[in-house]
MARLUM-840140 format. One line per field, with one value per residue: chain; residue in three letters; x, z, y of N, C-alpha, C in turn; residue number from 1. Coordinates in steps of 0.2 Angstrom, whole numbers, always signed. Layout:
c <- c(A:...) $
r <- c(ALA:...) $
n_x <- c(X:...) $
n_z <- c(Z:...) $
n_y <- c(Y:...) $
ca_x <- c(X:...) $
ca_z <- c(Z:...) $
ca_y <- c(Y:...) $
c_x <- c(X:...) $
c_z <- c(Z:...) $
c_y <- c(Y:...) $
k <- c(NUM:...) $
//
This chain:
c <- c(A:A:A:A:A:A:A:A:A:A:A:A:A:A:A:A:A:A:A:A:A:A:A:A:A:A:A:A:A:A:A:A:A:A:A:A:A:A:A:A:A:A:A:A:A:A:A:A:A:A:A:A:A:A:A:A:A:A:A:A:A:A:A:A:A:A:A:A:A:A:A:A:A:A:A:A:A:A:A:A:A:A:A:A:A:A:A:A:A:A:A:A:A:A:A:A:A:A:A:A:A:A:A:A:A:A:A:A:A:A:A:A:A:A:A:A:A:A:A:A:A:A:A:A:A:A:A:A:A:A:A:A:A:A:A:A:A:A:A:A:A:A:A:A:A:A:A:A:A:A:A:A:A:A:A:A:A:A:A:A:A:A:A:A:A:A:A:A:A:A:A:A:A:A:A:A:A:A:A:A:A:A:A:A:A:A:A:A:A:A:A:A:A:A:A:A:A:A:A:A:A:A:A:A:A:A:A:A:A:A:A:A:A:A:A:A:A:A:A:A:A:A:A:A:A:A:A:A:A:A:A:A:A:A:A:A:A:A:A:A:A:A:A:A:A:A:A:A:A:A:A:A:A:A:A:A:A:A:A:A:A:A:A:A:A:A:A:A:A:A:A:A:A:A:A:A:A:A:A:A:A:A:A:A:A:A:A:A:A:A:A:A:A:A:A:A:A:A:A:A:A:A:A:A:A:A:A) $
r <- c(UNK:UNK:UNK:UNK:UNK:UNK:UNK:UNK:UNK:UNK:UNK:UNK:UNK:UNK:UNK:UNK:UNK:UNK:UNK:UNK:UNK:UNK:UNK:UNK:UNK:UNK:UNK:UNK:UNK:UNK:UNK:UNK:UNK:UNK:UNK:UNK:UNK:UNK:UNK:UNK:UNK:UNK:UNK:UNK:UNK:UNK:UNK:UNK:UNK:UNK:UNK:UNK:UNK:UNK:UNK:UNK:UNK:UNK:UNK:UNK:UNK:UNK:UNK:UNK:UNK:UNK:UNK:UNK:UNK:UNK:UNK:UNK:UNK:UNK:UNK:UNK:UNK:UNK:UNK:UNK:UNK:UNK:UNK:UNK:UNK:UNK:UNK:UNK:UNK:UNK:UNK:UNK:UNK:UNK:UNK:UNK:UNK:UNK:UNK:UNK:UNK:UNK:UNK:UNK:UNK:UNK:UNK:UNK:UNK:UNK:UNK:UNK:UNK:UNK:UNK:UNK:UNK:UNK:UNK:UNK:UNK:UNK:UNK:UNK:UNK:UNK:UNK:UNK:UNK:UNK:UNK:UNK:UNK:UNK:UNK:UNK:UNK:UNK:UNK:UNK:UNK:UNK:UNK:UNK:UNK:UNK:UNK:UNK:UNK:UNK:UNK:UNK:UNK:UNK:UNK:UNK:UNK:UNK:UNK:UNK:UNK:UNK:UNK:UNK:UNK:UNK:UNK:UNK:UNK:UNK:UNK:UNK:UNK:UNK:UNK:UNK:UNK:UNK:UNK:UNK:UNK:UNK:UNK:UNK:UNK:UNK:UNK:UNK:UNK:UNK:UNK:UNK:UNK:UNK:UNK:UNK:UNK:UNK:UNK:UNK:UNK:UNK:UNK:UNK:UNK:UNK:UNK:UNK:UNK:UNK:UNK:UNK:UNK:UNK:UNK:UNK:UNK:UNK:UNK:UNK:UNK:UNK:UNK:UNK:UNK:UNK:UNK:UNK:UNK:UNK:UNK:UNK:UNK:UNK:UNK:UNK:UNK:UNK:UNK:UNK:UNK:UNK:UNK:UNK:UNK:UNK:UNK:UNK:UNK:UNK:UNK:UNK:UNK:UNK:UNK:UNK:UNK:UNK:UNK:UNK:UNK:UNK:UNK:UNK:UNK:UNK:UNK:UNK:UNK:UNK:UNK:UNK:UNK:UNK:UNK:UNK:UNK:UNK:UNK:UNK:UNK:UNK:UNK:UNK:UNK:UNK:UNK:UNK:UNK:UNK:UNK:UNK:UNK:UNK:UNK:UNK:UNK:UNK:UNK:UNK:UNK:UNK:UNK:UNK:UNK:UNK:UNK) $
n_x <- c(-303:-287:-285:-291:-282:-271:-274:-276:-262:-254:-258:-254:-241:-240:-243:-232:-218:-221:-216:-202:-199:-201:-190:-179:-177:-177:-165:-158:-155:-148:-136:-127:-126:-116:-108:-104:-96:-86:-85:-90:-85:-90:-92:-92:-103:-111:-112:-100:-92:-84:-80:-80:-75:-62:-56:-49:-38:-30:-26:-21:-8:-2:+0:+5:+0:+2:-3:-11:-29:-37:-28:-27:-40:-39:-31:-40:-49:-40:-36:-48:-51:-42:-42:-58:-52:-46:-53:-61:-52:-50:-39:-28:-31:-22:-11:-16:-16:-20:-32:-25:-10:-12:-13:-1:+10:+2:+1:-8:-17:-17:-26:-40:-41:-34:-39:-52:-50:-46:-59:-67:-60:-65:-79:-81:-79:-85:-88:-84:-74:-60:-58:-57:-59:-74:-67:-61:-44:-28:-22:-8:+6:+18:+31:+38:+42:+57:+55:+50:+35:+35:+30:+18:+20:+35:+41:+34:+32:+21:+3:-6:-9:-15:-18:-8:+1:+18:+18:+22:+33:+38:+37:+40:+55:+57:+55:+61:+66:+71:+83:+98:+112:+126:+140:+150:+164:+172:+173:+163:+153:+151:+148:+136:+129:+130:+124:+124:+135:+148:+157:+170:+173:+167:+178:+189:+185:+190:+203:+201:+201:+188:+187:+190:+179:+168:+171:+164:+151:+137:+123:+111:+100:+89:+73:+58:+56:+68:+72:+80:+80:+86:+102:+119:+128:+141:+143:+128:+112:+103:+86:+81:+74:+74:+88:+88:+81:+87:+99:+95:+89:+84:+77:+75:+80:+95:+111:+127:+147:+165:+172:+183:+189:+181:+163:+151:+135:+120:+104:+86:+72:+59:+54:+44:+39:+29:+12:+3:+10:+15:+20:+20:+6:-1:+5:-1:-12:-11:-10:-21:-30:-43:-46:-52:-47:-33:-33:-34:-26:-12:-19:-21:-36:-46:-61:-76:-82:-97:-98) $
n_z <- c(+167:+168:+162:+149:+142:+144:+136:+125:+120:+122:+109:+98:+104:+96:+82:+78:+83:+72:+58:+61:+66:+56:+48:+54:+53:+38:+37:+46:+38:+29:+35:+39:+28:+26:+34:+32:+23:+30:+29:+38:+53:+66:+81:+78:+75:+63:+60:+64:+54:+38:+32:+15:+14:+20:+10:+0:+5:+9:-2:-10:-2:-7:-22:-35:-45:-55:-61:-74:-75:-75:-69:-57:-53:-49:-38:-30:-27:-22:-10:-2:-2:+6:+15:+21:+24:+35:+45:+46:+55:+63:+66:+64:+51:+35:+33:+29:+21:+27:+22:+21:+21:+10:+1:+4:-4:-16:-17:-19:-30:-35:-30:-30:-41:-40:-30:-33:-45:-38:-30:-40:-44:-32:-33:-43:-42:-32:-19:-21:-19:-18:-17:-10:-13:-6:+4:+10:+2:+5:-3:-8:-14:-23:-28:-42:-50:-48:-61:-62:-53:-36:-29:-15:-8:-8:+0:+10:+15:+14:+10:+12:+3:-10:-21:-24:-34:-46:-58:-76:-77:-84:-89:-82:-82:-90:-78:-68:-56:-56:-57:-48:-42:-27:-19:-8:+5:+15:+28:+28:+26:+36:+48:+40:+41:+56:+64:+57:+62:+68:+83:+81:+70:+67:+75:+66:+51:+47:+42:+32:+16:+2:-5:+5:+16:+9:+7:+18:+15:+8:-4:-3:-4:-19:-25:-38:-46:-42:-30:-15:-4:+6:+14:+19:+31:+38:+47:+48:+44:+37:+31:+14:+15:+26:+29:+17:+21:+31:+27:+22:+6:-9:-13:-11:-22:-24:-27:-24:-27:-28:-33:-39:-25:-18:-10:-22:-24:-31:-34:-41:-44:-34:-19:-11:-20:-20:-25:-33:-48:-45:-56:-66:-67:-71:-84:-89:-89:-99:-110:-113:-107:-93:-75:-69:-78:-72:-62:-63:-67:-60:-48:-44:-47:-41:-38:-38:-28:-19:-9) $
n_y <- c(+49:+49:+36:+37:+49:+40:+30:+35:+41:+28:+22:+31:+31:+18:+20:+26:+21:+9:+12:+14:+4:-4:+2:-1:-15:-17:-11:-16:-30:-24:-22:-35:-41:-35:-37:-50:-49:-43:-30:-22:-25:-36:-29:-18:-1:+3:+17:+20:+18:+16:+33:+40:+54:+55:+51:+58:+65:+55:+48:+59:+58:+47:+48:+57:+73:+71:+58:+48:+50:+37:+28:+36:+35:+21:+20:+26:+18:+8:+15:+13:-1:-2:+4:+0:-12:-13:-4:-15:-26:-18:-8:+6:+18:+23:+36:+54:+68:+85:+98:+112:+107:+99:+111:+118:+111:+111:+123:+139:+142:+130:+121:+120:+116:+102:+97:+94:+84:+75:+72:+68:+57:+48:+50:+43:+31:+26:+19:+8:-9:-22:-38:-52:-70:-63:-55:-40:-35:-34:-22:-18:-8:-1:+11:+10:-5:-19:-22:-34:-36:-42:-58:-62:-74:-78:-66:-67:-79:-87:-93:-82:-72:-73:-66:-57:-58:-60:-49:-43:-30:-22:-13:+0:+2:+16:+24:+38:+35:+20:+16:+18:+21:+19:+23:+19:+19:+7:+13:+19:+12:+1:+9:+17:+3:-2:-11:-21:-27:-35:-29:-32:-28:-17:-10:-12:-5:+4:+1:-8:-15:-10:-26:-34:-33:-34:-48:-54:-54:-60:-62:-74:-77:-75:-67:-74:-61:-54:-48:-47:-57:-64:-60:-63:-56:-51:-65:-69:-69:-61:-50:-44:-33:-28:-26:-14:-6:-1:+5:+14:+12:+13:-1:-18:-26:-27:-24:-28:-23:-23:-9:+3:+4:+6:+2:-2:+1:-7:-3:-8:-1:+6:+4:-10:-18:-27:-30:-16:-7:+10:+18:+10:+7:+21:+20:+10:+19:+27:+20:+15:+9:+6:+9:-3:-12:-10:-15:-27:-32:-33:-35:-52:-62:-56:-49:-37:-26:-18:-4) $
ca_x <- c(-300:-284:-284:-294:-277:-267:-274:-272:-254:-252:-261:-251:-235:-240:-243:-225:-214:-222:-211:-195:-197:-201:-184:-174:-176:-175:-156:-154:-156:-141:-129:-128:-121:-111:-105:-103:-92:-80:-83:-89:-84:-95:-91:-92:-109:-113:-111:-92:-88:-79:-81:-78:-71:-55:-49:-43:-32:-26:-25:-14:-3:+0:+2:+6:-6:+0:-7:-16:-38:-38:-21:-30:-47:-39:-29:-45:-51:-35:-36:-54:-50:-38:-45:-59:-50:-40:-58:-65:-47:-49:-35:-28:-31:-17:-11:-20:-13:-24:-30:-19:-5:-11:-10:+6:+11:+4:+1:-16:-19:-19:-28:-46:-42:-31:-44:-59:-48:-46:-65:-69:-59:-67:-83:-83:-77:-89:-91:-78:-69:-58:-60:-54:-65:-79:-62:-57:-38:-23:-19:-1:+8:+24:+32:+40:+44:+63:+55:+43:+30:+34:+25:+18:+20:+41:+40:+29:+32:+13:-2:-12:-10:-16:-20:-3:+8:+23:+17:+29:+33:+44:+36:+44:+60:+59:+54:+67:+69:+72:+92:+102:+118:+130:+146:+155:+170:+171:+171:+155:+148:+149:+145:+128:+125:+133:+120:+123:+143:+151:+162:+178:+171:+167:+182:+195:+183:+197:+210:+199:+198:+183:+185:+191:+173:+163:+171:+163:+144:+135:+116:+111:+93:+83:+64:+58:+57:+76:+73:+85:+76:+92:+109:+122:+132:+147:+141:+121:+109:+97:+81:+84:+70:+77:+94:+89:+79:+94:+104:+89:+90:+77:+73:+79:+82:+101:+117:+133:+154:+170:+172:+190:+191:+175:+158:+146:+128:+115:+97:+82:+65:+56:+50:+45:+39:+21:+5:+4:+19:+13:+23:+15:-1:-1:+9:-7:-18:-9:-11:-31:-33:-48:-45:-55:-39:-28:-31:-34:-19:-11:-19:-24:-42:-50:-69:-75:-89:-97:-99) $
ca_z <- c(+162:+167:+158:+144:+139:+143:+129:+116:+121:+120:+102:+96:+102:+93:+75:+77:+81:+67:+53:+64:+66:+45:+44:+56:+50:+32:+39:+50:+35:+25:+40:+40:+20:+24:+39:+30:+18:+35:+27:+46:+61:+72:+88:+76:+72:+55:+61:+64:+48:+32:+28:+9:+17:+21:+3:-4:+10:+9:-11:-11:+0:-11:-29:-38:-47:-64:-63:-77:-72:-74:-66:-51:-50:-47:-33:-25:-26:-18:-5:-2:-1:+12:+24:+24:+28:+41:+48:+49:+57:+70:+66:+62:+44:+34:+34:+25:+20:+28:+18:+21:+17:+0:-2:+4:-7:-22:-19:-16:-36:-40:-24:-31:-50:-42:-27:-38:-47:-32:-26:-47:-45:-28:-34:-49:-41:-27:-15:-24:-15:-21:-12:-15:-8:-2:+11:+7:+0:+6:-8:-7:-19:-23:-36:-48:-48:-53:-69:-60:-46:-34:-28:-8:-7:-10:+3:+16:+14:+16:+6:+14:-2:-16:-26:-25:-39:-50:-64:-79:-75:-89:-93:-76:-84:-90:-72:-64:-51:-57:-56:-44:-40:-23:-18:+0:+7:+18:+34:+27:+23:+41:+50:+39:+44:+62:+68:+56:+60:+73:+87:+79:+61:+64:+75:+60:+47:+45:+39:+29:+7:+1:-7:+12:+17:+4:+6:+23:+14:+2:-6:-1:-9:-22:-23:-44:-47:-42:-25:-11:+2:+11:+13:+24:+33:+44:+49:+51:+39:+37:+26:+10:+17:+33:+26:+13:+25:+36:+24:+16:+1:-13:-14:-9:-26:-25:-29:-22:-30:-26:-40:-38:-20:-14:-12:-26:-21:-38:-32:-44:-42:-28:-15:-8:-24:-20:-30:-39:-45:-47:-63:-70:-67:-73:-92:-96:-92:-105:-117:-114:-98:-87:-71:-68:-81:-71:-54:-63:-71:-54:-42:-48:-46:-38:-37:-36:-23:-18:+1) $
ca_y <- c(+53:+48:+32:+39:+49:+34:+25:+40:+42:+19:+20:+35:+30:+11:+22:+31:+16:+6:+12:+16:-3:-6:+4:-6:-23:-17:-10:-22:-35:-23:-23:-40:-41:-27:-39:-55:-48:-41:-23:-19:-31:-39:-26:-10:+1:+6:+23:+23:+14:+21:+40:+43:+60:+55:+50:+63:+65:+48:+49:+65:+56:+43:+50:+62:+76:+72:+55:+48:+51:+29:+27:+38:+31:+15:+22:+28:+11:+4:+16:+12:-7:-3:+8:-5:-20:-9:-4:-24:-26:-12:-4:+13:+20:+27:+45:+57:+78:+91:+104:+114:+104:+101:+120:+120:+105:+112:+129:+140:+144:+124:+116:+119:+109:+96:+92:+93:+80:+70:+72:+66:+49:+43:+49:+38:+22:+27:+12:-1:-10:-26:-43:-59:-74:-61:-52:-35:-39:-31:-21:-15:-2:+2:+17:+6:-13:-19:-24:-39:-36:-49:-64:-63:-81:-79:-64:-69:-86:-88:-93:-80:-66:-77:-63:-53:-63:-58:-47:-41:-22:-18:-2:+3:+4:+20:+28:+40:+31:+14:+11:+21:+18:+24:+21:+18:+17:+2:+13:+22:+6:-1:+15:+16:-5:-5:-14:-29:-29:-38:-26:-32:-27:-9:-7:-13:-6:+9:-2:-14:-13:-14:-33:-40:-32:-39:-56:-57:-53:-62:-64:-80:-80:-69:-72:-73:-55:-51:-43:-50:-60:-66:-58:-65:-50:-53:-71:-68:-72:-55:-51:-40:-29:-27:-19:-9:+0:+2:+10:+18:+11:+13:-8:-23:-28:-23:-29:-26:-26:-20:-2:+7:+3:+6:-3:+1:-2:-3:-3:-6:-1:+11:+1:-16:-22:-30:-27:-12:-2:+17:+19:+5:+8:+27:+17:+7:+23:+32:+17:+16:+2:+6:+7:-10:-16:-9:-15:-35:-34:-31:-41:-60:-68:-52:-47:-28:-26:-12:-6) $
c_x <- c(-293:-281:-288:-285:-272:-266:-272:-265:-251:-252:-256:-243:-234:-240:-235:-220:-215:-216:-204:-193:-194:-195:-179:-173:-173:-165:-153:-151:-146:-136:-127:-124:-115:-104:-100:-96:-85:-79:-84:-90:-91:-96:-91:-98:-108:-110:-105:-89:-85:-84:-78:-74:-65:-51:-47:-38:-27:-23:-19:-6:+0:+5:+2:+2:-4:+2:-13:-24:-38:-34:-25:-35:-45:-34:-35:-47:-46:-36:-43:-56:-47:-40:-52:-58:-48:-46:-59:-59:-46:-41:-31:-28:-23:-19:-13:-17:-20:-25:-25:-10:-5:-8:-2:+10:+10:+2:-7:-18:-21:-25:-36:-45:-41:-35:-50:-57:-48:-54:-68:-65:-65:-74:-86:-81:-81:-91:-88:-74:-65:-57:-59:-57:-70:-74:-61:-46:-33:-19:-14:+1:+14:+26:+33:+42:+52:+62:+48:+39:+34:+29:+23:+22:+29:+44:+40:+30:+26:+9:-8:-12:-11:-17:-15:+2:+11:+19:+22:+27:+38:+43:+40:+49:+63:+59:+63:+71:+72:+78:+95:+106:+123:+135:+146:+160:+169:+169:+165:+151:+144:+147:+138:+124:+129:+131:+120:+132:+145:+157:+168:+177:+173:+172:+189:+191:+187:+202:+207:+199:+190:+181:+187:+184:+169:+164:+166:+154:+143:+128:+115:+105:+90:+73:+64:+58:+65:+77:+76:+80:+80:+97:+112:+128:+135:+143:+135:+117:+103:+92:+86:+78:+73:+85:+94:+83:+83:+96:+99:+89:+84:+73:+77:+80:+89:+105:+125:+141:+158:+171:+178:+189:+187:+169:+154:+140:+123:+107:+90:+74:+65:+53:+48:+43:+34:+16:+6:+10:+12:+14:+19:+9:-3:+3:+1:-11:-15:-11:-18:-37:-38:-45:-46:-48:-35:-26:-32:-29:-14:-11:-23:-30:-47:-54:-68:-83:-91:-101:-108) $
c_z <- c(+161:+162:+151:+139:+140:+138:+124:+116:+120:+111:+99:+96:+95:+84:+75:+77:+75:+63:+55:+65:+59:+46:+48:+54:+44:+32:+40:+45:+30:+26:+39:+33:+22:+31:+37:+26:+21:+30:+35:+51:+64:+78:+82:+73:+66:+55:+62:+61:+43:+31:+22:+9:+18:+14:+0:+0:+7:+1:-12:-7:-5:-19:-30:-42:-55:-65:-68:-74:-73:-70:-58:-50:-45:-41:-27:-24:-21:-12:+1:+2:+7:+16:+25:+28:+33:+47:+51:+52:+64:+72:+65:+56:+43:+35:+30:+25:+21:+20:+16:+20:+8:-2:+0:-1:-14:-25:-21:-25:-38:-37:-25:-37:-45:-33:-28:-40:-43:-29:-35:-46:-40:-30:-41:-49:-35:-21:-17:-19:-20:-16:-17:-10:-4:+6:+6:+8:+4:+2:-7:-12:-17:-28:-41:-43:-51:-60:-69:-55:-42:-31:-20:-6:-5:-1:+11:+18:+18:+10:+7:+10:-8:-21:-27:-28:-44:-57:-68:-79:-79:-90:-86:-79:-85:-84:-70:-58:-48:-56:-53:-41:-33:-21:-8:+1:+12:+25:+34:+28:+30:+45:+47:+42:+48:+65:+65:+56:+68:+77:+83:+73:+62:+67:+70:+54:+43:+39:+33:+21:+9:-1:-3:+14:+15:+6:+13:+22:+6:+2:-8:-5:-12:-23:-34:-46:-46:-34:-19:-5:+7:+7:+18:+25:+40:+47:+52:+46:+42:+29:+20:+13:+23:+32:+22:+18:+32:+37:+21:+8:-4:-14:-12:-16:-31:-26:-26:-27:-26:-32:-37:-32:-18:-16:-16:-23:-27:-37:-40:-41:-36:-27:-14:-14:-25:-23:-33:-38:-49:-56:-68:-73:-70:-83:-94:-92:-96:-112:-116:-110:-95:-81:-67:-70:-76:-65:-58:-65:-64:-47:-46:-42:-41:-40:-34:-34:-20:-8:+0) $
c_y <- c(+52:+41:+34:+42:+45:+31:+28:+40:+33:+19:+25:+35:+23:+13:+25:+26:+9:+8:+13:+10:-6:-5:+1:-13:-21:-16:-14:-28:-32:-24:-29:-44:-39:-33:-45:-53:-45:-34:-18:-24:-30:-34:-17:-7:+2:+12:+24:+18:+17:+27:+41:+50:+61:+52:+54:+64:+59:+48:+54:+65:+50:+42:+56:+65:+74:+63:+55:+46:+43:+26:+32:+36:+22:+15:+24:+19:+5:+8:+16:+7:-6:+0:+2:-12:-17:-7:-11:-27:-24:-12:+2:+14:+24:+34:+46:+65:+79:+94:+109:+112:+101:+110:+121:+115:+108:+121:+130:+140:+136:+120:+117:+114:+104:+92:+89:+85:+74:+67:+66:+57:+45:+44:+44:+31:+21:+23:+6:-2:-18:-32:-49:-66:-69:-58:-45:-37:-34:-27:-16:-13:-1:+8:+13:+0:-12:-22:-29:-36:-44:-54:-65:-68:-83:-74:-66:-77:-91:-91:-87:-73:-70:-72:-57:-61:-58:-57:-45:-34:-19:-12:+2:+6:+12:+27:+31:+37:+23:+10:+19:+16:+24:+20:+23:+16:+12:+3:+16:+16:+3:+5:+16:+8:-5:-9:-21:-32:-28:-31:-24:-29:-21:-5:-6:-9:+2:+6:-8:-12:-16:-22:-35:-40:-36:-44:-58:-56:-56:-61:-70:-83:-73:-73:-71:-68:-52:-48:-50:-51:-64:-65:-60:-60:-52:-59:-71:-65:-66:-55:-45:-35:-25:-24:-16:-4:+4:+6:+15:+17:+11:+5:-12:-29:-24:-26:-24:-27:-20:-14:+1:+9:+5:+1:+1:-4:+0:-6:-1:-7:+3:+8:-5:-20:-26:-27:-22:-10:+6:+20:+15:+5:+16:+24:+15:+13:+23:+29:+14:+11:+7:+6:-1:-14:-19:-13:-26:-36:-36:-36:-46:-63:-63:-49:-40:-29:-20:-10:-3) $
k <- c(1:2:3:4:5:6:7:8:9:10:11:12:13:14:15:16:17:18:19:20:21:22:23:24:25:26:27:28:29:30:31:32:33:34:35:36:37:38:39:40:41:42:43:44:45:46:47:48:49:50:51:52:53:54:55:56:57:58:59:60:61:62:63:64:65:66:67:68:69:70:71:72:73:74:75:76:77:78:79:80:81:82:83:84:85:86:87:88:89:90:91:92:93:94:95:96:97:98:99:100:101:102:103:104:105:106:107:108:109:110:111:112:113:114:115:116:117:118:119:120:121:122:123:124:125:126:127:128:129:130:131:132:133:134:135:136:137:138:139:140:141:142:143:144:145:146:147:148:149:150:151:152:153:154:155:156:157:158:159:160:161:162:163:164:165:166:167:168:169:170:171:172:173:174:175:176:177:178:179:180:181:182:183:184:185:186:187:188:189:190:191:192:193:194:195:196:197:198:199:200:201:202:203:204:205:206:207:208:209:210:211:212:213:214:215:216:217:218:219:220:221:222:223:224:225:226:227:228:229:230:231:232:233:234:235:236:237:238:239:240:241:242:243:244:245:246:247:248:249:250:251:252:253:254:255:256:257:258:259:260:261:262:263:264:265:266:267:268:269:270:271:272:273:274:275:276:277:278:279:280:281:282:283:284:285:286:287:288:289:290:291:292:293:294:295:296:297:298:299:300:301:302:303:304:305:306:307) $
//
């Protein structure tokens, strides 16, 4: 009797893992695309791989609600691109706003339209991603360019962003944030850059004019776009990236002079100035771009693939 239910219990299991096997292989064979294409690492299950959950957080961190609906779809898709590369990476994703800090951002009467709005971009780009040789790309953003995007390659002094190159960003111009200008007194000037000014500098920087100061800083290289890729400060050869985040300055495509006895400092553009600019990309929605446009125009020689 007892081997009699043995075998019922052997045959019964053998009809139930049939198809739980059919559905492994058929899976097995997806993962595997999904693998080639380094949208999920070799050491990461399927199961803790990208949630479409976390983009509107990450979205509403990014942009702003009176974004063009083309101009935001292609932010979903950059932000989409990025959290997967950052996954097959194993590394941390970007920030992302709580609910609750939407609401506090745009206020409880707005926070059903302008998340709807957010749920409506990444639902219609659904699974895009942006990859350039079969790699999800690196796709970096800024708010406005000084006029060009710049070129990684000037940067990075790499080949390994082929598909971030110097685009014309003139519509930028009109952004608010495009040219700001500040002034400093000599000893303001080294007290906000103490760190790039020699002991003796910032103890004389009392007594010093502005045109003694300056004579001891120059801009050494610009990259094609205009942003300072080397500045030479009190005898030591700094990035342009690396001091305007010092001072806090809005880009590293700045310029300095001596103006009624102080330093003027005139900065264009918001931000480091790679791949997309925000402002940009929100100009050719309003004149009739796709999103698909927006992101080619943008990055060079890139494929849209889907997870």
């Amino acid at each position: 009797m007892k081997h009699f239910f043995y075998r019922i219990l052997c045959a019964a299991a053998f009809f139930i893992l049939i198809p739980i096997v059919f559905t492994l292989l058929i899976q097995g064979g997806k993962d595997a695309s999904l693998e080639q294409l380094q949208l999920i690492s070799s050491t990461e299950a399927p199961g803790e791989g990208f949630d479409e959950e976390i983009l509107p957080g990450i979205l509403a961190n990014e942009i702003t609600m009176e974004t063009e609906p083309e101009a935001m779809k292609a932010q979903a898709v950059i932000a989409r691109t990025n959290c997967a590369r950052l996954i097959a990476l194993g590394e941390s994703l970007p920030e992302g706003l709580s609910k609750a800090e939407m609401v506090r951002l745009w206020g409880q009467e707005s926070f059903s339209e302008y998340f709807s709005q957010l749920e409506q971009s990444i639902e219609e780009t659904k699974g895009i991603v942006m990859a350039y040789d079969g790699e999800c790309i690196q796709a970096d953003f800024h708010r406005s360019s000084a006029g060009y995007t710049r070129d990684a390659k000037e940067v990075y002094g790499t080949e390994d962003y082929p598909y971030l190159k110097s685009v014309d960003s003139r519509m930028d111009l009109p952004c608010g944030d495009f040219l700001k200008v500040m002034f400093y007194t000599p000893k303001e000037f080294v007290e906000k850059g103490a760190e790039f000014f020699r002991e003796e500098t910032r103890a004389a920087a009392s007594d010093q004019s502005a045109a003694e100061l300056l004579s001891g800083i120059s801009v050494t290289k610009r990259d094609g776009a205009g942003y300072v890729t080397e500045i030479l400060m009190d005898g030591a050869a700094r990035s342009g990236e690396e001091v305007r985040l010092s001072f806090g300055w809005n880009s590293s495509a700045f310029s300095l002079k001596e103006v009624d006895g102080k330093i003027r400092v005139t900065t264009k553009g918001l931000g480091h100035g790679l791949g997309l600019s925000l402002y940009g990309a929100n100009c050719l929605a309003k004149e009739g771009h796709g999103w698909q446009e927006i992101l080619e125009y943008f990055y060079a020689g890139i494929e849209f693939l889907s997870l």
